[in-house]
C-alpha positions in Angstrom: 91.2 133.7 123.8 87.8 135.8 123.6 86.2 138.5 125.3 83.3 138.0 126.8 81.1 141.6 127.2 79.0 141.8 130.1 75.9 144.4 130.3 74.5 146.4 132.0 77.9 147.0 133.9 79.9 146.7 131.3 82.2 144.3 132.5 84.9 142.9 130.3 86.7 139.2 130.9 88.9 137.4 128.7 88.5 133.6 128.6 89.4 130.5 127.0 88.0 128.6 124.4 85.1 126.4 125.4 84.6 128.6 129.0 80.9 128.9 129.7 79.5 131.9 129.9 78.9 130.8 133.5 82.4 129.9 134.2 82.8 133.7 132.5 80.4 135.6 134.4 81.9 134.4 137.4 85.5 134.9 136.4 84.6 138.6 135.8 82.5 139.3 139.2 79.0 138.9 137.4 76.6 137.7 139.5 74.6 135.4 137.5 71.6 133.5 139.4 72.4 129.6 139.2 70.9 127.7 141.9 71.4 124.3 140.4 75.5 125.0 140.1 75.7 124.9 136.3 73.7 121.4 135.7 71.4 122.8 133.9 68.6 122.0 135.6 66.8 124.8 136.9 66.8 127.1 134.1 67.0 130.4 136.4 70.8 131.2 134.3 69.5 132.6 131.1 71.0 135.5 129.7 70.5 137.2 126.3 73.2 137.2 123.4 72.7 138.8 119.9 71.6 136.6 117.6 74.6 137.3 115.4 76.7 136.3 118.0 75.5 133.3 118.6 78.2 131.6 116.1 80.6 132.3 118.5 78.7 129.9 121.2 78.6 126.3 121.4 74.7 125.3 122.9 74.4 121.9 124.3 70.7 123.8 125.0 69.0 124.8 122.5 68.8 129.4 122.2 65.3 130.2 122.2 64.6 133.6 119.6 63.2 137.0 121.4 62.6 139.8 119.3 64.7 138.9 116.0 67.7 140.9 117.6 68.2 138.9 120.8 68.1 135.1 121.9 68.1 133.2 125.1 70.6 130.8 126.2 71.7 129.0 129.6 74.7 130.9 130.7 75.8 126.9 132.3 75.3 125.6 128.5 76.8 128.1 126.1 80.8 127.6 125.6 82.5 131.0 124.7 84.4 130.4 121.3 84.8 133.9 120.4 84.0 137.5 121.2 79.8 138.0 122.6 78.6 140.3 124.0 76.3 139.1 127.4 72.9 141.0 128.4 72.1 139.8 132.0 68.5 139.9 132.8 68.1 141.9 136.2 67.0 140.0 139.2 63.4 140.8 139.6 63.0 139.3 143.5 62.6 142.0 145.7 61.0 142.3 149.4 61.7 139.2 149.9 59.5 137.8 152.9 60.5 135.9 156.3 59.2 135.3 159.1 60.9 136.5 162.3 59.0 134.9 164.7 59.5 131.9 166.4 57.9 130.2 169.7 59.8 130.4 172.5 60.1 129.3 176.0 60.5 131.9 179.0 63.5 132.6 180.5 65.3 134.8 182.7 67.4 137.4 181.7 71.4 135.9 182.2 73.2 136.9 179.2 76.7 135.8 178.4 78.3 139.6 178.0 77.6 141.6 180.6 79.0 145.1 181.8 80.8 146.2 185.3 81.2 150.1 185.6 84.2 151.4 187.7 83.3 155.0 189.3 86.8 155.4 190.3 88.5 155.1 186.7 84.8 156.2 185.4 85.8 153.1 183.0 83.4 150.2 182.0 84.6 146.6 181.3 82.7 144.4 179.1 82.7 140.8 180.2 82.3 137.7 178.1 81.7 135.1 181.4 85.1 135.6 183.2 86.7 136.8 180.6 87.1 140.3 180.2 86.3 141.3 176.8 86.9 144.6 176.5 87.6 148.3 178.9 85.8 151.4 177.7 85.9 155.0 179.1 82.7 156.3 180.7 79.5 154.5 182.0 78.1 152.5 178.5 77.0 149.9 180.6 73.1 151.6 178.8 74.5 150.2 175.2 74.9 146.6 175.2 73.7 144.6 172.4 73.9 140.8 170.7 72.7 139.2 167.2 71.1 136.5 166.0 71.4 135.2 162.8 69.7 132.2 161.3 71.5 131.0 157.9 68.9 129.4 156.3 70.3 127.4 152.8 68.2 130.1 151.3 67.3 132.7 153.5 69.0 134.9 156.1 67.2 136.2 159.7 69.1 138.9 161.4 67.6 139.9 164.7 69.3 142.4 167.4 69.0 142.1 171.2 69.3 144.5 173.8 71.3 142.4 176.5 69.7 144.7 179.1 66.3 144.0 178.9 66.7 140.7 176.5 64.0 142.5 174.0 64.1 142.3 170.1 65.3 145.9 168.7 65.1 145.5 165.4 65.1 142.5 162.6 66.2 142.2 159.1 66.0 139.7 156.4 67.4 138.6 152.7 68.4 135.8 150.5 71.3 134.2 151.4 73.6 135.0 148.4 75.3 131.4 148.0 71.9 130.4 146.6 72.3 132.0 143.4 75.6 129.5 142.9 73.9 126.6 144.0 70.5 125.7 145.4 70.6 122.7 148.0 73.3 121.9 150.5 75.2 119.2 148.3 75.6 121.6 145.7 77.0 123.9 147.8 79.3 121.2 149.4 80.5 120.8 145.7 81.1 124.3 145.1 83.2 125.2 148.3 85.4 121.7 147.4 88.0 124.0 146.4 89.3 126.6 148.3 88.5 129.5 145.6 85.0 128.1 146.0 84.6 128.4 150.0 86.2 131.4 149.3 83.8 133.0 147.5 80.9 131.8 149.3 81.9 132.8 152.9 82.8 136.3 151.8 79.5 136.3 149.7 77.7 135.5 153.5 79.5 137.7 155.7 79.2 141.0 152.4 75.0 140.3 153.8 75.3 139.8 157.1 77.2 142.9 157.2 74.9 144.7 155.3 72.3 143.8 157.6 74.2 144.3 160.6 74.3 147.7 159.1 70.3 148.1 158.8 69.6 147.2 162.5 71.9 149.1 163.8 70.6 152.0 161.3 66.7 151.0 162.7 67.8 150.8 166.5 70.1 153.9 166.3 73.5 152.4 167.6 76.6 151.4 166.2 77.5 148.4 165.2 80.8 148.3 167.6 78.2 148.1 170.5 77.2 144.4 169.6 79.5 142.5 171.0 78.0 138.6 170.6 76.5 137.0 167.6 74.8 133.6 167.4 74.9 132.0 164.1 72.3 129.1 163.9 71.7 127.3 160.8 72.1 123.7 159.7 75.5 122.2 159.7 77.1 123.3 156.0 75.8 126.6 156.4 77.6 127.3 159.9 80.8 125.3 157.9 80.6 128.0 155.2 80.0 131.0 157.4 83.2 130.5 159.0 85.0 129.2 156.2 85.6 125.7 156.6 85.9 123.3 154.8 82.4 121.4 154.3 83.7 118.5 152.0 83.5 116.0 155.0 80.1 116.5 155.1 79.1 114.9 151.5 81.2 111.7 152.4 80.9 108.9 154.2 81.2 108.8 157.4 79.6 112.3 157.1 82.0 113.8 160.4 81.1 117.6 160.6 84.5 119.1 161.6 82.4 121.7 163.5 80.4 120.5 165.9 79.7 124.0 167.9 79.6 124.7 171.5 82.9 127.5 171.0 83.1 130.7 170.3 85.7 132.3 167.7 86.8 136.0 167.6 84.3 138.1 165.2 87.1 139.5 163.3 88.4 135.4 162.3 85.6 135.9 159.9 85.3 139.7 158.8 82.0 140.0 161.2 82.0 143.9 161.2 80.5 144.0 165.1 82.9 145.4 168.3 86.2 145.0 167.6 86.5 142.3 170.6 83.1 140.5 169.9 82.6 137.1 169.6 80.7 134.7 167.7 78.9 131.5 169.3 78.5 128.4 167.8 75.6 126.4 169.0 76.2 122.4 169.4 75.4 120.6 166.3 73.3 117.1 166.1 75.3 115.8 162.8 76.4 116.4 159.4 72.7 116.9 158.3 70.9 117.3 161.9 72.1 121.4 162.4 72.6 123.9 164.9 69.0 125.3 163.7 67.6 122.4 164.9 69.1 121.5 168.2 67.9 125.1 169.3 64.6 124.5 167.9 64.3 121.5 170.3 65.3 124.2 172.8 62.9 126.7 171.9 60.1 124.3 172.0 61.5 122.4 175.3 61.4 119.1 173.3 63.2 117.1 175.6 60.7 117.7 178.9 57.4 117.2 176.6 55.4 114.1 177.8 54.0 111.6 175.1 55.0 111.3 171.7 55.9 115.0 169.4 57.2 114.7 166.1 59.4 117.8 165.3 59.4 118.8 161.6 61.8 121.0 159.6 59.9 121.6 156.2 62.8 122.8 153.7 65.7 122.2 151.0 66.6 119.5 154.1 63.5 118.0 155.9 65.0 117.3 159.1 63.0 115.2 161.6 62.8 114.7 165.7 60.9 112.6 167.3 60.8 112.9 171.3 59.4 109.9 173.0 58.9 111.3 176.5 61.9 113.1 176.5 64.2 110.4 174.2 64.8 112.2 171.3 66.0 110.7 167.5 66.6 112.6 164.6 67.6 112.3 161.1 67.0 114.3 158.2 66.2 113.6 154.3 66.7 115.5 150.9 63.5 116.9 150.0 65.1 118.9 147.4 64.3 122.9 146.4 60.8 122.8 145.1 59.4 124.0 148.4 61.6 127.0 148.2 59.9 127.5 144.5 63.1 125.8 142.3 62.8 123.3 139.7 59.8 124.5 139.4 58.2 126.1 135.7 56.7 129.4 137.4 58.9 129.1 140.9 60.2 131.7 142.6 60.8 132.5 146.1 58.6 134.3 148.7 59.2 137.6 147.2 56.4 140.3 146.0 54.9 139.4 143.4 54.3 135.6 144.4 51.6 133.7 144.9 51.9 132.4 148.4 47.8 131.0 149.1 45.3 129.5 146.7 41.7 128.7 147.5 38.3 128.2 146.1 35.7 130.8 146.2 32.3 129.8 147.0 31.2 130.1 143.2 34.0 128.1 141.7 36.3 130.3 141.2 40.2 130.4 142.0 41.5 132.9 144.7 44.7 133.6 144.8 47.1 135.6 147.7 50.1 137.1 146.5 52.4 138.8 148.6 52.7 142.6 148.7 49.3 142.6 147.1 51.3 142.8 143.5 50.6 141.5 139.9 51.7 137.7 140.3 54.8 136.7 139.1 55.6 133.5 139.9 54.6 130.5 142.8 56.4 130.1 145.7 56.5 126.6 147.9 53.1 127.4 150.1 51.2 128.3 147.1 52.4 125.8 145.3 51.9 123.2 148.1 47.9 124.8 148.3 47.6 124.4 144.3 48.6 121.0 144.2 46.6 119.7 146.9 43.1 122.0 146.1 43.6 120.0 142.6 44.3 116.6 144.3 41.0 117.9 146.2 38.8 118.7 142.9 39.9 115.4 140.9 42.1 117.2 138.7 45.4 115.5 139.7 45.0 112.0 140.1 46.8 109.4 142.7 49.7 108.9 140.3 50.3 112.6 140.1 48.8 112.9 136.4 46.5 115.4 135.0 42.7 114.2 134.9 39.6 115.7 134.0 36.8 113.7 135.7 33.0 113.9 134.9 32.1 116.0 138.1 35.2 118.5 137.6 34.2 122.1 138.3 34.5 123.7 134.6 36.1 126.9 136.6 38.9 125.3 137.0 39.2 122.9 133.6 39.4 125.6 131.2 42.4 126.3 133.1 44.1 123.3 131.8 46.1 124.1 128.8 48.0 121.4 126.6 47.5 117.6 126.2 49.2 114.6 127.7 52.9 115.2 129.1 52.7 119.0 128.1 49.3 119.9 130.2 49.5 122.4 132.8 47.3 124.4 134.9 47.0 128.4 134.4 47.5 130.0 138.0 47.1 132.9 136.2 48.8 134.8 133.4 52.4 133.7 132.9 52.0 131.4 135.6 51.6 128.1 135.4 51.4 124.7 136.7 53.0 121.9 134.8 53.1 117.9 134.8 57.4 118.4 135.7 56.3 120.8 138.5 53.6 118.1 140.0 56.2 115.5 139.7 58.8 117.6 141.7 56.3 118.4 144.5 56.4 114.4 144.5 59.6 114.0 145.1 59.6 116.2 148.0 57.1 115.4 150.1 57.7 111.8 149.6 61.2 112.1 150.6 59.8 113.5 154.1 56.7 111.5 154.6 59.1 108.6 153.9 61.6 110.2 156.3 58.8 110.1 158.9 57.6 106.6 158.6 61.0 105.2 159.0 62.1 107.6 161.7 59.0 106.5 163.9 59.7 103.1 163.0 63.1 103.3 164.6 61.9 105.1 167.5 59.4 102.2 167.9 56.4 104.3 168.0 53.0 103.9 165.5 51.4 107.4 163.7 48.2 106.3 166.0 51.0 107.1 168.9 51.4 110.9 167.9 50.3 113.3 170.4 51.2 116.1 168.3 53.1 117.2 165.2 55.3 120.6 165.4 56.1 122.5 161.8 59.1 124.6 162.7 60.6 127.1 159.8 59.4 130.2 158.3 58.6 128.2 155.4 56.0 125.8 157.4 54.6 128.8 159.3 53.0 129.7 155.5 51.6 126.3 155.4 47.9 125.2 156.2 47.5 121.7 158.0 44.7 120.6 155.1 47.3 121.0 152.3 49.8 119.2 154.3 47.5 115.7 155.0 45.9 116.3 151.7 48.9 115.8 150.0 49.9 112.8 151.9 53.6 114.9 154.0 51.4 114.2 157.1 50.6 110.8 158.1 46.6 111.1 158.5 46.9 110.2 161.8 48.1 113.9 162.7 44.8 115.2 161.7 43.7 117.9 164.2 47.4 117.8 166.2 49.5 119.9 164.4 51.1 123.2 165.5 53.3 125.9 163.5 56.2 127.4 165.5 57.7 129.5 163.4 61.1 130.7 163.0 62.6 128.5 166.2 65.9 128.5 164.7 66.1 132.2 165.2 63.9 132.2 168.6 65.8 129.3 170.3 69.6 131.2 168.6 68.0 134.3 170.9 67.4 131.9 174.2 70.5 131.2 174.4 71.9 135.3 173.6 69.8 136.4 176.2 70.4 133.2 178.9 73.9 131.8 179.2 72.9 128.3 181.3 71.1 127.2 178.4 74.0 126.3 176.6 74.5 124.3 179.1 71.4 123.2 179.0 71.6 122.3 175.1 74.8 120.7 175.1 73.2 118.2 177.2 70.2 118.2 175.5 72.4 116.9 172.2 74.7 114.6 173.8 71.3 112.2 174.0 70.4 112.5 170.9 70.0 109.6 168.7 71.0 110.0 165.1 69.3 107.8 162.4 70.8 107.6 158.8 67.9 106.9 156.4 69.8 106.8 153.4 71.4 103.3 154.7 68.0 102.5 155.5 67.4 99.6 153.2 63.8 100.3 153.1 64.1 103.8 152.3 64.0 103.4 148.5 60.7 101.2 149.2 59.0 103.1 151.2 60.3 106.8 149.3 58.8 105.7 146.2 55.3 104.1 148.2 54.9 107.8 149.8 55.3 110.0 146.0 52.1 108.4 145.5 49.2 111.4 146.0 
């Protein structure tokens, strides 16, 4: 055995031979970022170890030397084989941005939990439809309250209603902490396959939602115990892990979600610190990769009653697809991967301070860069990353294969940028941040496993790009992103030029339709019942027609 010394903290585990310091880390309570579970991919679990210690490691990576004293390693690629002592690096991701709003139809004000005051008794019962949910002394018919939350894979919207008046008190926003285990929604199915593992990652969720439960309430001036409904939208393995179920259906075929929504389930099932009586609702859910997030984004932007031809598209870890042919709607959803949300990639990071969210040319030449909070850049996160790459497809300096090029007519602002030769080029965003041939390749690999998604879902819905009346960008990630980036790098069919919109957040606007207006649920159960579901990956021609749109 061998103790494995964890700073700052000062934590102290005893493991086995050949445990990771990972494996370790976790053991102990450490939270050690690790988005691509331990496959050593994504490079975002290094942690510092004496150099004199390293003899008691086994490196299937290789330790890169700091200052003499210290080294880097991967936490997922150093076996423990005696005492070390473990410096990890302190997450540097703070204000983390999202955007709370989302479009949104009107409707009338007919919430689900509503309040009956007794004069007699001077009692109030709070009613949940015909049930009656709970009896309370006095008139506090003036304090009645609901949440939304929208679980993204990576990040969480809170937002808190006032059921009187159906207004938006107060909003909150973080990482959703089962990102640092694992980045994409397979991962994650692998991670909660045990029940140690679903463990940990449902009590992870609810520790934040909690917490910002907690900071609404704090902003709006009321007490939690006066919410008394909740809405959790998100796509399907999120809503399996905030409840604790079991998701491993999900990454098998026949891909059956064992939730498929439409219920409520008591608030307390699920350690949900709202009114002691309060309830959670589960929207209806489309399939194992077509979410809850989703079918009440079609309900915030009325998909089903449009006229013509929309194409509804989810930009994210999953790129999940609608397309409503006068009121018809199919769906289906592809694996774009994390590079939009800033993984995988040599300078990612997520939309925090400190990242560059917009790139541009200036008039002279020069590169203009936005970073959020106004801060010294950090890192790249997906829509400035998504800008960088298509202003250098723009300028000649990436090439239609995805390759750095230098043509004749390149603007020498931007070539002495490029650093390196052949495979190891990359482009300086600025200092410490870079762009590298790896990072161009993953932006590849998603977009073309949407644009692919696209062309094959309108297939099967029978309908031409030339058909497309318009082309809806729902997430808070595709508010960020321009429509020139988008055809430029080829996500969009060109035919969408000039007919694109940006919705916003819809999974958290449509989550607060249905808080505020209890018929809708109606209303959307109906709505998914006709959905058709398409599975691309048994699409024959997916591969084809996958590797046809990676081409820039």
């Amino acid at each position: 055995m061998s103790m494995v010394h964890f700073l700052p903290g000062g934590r102290v585990v005893e493991v086995g031979v050949g445990t990771t310091i990972l494996e370790a880390a976790r053991s102990a309570g450490v939270l050690i970022e690790a988005p691509c579970n331990g496959a050593g991919q994504c490079g975002k679990c290094a942690v510092l170890v004496p150099v004199d210690e390293l003899l008691h490691l086994v490196l299937h990576e290789p330790a890169t030397p700091l200052d003499g004293k210290t080294a880097r390693v991967l936490a997922c690629h150093a076996d423990v084989t005696g005492d070390v002592t473990v410096t990890v690096p302190v997450r540097g991701e703070k204000g983390l941005v999202a955007i709370d709003a989302g479009l949104s139809r009107f409707v009338p004000l007919l919430p689900h939990i509503t309040t009956q005051f007794h004069p007699e008794r001077s009692m109030t019962t709070v009613w949940a439809g015909d049930f009656a949910l709970a009896e309370e002394s006095g008139d506090t018919r003036l304090s009645l309250f609901g949440i939304v939350f929208d679980i993204g894979t990576t990040t969480l919207v809170g937002a808190l209603i006032d059921l009187n008046s159906g207004t938006e008190v107060a909003t909150a926003s973080a990482l959703n902490p089962q990102s640092l285990h694992a980045q994409d929604v397979l991962s994650r199915i692998r991670f909660a396959s045990n029940p140690d593992g679903l463990a940990q990652l449902q009590s992870e969720l609810m520790a934040v939602l909690n917490r910002m439960t907690t900071e609404v309430c704090g902003e709006a001036g009321i007490a939690p115990s006066r919410i008394f409904e909740a809405i959790f939208s998100g796509n399907t393995c999120m809503v399996h892990l905030a409840v604790g179920v079991d998701p491993e259906p999900l990454g098998k075929i026949p891909f059956t979600p064992t939730i498929r929504g439409g219920n409520h389930l008591p608030a307390t099932d699920i350690s949900l610190q709202i009114a002691p009586n309060g309830i959670v609702y589960l929207p209806e859910i489309i399939s194992a990769y077509v979410g809850a997030d989703i079918s009440v984004g079609i309900l915030a932007a009325d998909l089903a009653a449009l006229s013509g031809v929309s194409l509804f598209i989810d930009i994210g870890t999953n790129g999940e697809l609608v397309v409503a042919v006068d009121g018809l709607l199919t769906a289906s959803a592809t694996a774009a991967g994390p590079a939009f949300e800033g993984m995988n990639i040599s300078s990612g990071m997520r939309a925090a301070s400190g990242a560059i969210e917009r790139v541009s040319l200036n008039g002279d030449g020069t590169l203009e860069i936005g970073v959020i909070s106004a801060a010294e850049p950090r890192g790249i996160c997906g829509s400035g990353l998504m800008d960088l790459v298509a202003l250098l497809l723009q300028q000649g300096l990436i090439g239609p294969s995805g390759r750095f090029t230098v043509p004749a007519a390149a603007l020498s602002t931007l070539v002495e940028r490029l650093e390196g030769e052949g495979a190891g080029r990359a482009f300086r965003v600025s200092p410490g941040v870079t762009l590298t041939q790896k990072d161009i390749r993953q932006v590849q690999l998603a977009k073309g496993a949407i644009r692919a998604g696209i062309e094959l879902l309108l297939e099967s819905a029978a309908v031409s790009p030339s058909k497309l009346d318009r082309v809806l960008i729902a997430g808070s990630f595709g508010y960020h992103l321009s429509e020139e980036s988008l055809l430029t790098l080829g996500l969009l069919p060109p035919e969408a030029v000039g007919k694109v919109s940006f919705l916003g957040n819809t999974s958290r606007s449509g989550g607060e339709m249905l808080l505020v207006n209890r018929t809708l649920r109606a209303e959307l159960a109906s709505v998914v019942s006709r959905v058709t579901t398409v599975e691309l990956a048994a699409n024959p021609c997916f591969e084809r027609a996958f590797v046809e749109a990676m081409k820039f």
